[in-house]
C-alpha positions in Angstrom: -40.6 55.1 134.2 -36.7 53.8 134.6 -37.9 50.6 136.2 -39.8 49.9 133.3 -37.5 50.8 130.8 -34.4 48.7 132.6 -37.2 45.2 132.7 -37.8 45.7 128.6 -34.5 46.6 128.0 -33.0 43.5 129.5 -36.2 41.3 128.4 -35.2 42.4 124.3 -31.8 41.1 125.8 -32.9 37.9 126.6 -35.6 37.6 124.1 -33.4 37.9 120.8 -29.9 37.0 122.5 -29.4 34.0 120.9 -26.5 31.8 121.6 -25.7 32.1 125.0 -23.9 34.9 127.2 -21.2 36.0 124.9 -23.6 36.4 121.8 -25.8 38.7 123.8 -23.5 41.4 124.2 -23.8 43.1 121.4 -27.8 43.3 122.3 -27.2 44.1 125.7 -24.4 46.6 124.3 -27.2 48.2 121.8 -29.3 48.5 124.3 -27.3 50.1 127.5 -25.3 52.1 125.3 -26.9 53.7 122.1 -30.6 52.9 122.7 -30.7 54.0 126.4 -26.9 56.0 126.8 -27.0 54.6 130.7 -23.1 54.0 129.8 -20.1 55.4 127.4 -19.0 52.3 125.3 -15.8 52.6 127.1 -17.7 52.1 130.9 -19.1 48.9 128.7 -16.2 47.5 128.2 -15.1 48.1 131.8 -18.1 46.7 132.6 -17.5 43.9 131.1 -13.5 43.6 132.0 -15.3 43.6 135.7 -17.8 41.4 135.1 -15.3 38.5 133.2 -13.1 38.9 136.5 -15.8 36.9 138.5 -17.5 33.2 137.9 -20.5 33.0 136.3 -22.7 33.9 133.3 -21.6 37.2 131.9 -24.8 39.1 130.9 -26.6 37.9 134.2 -23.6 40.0 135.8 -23.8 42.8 133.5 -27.8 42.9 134.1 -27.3 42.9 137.8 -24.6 45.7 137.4 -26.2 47.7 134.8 -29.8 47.6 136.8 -28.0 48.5 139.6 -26.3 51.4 138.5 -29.4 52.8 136.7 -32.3 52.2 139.0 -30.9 51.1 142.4 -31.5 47.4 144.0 -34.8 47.0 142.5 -33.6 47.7 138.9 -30.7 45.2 139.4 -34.0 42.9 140.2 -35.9 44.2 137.4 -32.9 43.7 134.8 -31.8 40.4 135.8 -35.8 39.0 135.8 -35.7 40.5 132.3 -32.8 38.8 131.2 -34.0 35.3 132.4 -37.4 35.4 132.2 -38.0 34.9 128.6 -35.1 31.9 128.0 -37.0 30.5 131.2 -40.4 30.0 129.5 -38.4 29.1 126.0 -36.4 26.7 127.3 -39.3 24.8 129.0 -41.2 24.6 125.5 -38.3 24.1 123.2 -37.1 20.7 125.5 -41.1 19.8 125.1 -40.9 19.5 121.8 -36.9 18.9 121.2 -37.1 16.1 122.9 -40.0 14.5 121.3 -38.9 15.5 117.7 -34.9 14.9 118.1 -34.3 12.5 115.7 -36.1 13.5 112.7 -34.2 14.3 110.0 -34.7 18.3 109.5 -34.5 18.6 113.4 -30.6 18.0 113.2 -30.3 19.8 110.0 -31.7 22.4 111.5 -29.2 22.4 114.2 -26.2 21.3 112.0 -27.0 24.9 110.7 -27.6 26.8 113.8 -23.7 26.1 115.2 -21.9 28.1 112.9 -24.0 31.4 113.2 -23.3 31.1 117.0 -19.7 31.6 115.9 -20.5 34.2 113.6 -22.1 35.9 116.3 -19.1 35.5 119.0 -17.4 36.8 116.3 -19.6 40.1 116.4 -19.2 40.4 120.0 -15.5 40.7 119.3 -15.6 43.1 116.5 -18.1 45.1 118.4 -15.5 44.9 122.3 -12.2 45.6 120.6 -12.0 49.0 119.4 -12.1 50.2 123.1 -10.0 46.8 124.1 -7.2 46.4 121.9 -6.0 49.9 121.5 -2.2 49.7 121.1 0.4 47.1 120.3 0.6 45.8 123.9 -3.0 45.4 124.1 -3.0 43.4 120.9 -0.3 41.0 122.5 -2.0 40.5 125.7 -5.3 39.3 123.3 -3.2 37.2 121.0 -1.6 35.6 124.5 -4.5 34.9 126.2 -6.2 33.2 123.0 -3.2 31.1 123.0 -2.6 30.1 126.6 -6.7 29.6 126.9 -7.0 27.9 123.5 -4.0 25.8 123.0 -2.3 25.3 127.0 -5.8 25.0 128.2 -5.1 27.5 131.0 -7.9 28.2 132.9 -8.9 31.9 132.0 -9.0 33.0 136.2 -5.4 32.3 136.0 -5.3 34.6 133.1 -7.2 37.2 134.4 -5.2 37.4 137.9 -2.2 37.7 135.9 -3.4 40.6 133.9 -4.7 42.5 137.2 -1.1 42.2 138.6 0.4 43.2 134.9 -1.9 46.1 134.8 -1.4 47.3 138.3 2.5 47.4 137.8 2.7 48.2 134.3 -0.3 50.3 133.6 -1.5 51.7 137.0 
């Protein structure tokens, strides 16, 4: 049944997505795209272009999209309670017991440790998006600029965005 198959798809997402929305997509991309083929890697990252253009958490727009597109309203429904339901319950627990264990000693060593494979894993989700993202020179520029802008200028990334729509509509479209 797809409705089923959307919910466990989604749940796996937000089971073993560690590290927040952009460290989840290369689950969610293993998922909608080679375990399941409801999209071409390339409708993925179109998906995801889409879904960066609007505020909010990335994957809970990319479940809602996703669900949507493979199983209607209800597996939008079904997708996004996947995606949330299991961080729901673990984040409930975790802060239980975070909170009363904080500041013992192998409790921050263990998150001193945990920081840097967050990176490592933002670092997938760009190895894994730009093949079908940065595809020619100009591409590579537009990348390199927004880094910049966003990382050094500290230009909000909407401002970004816009700019590329109306770049890509003259230049491109």
């Amino acid at each position: 049944m797809i409705y089923w198959s959307v919910f466990l798809a989604f749940f796996k997402v937000g089971l073993f997505g560690y590290g927040g929305g952009p460290a989840m997509l290369p689950l969610l991309e293993m998922e909608v795209v080679h375990n399941h083929s409801w999209m071409s890697a390339s409708e993925f990252v179109d998906t995801l272009a889409m879904a960066s253009t609007l505020p909010g958490p990335i994957t809970t727009k990319m479940a809602i999209y996703v669900g949507n597109e493979t199983a209607g309203p209800l597996g939008a429904f079904l997708a996004l309670s996947g995606l949330l339901l299991p961080s729901s319950i673990l984040i409930v627990a975790l802060m239980v017991i975070y909170y009363r264990y904080r500041e013992v000693d192998f409790v921050e060593g263990m998150i001193r440790a945990i920081r840097p494979v967050v990176i490592g894993l933002l670092m997938v989700t760009v190895a894994h998006l730009s093949p079908n993202s940065v595809i020619s020179w100009d591409t590579l520029v537009i990348a390199a600029l927004t880094f910049g802008l966003v990382y050094f200028l500290k230009v909000q990334p909407v401002f970004i965005i816009i700019a590329a729509a109306v770049f890509g509509y003259f230049v491109y479209g």
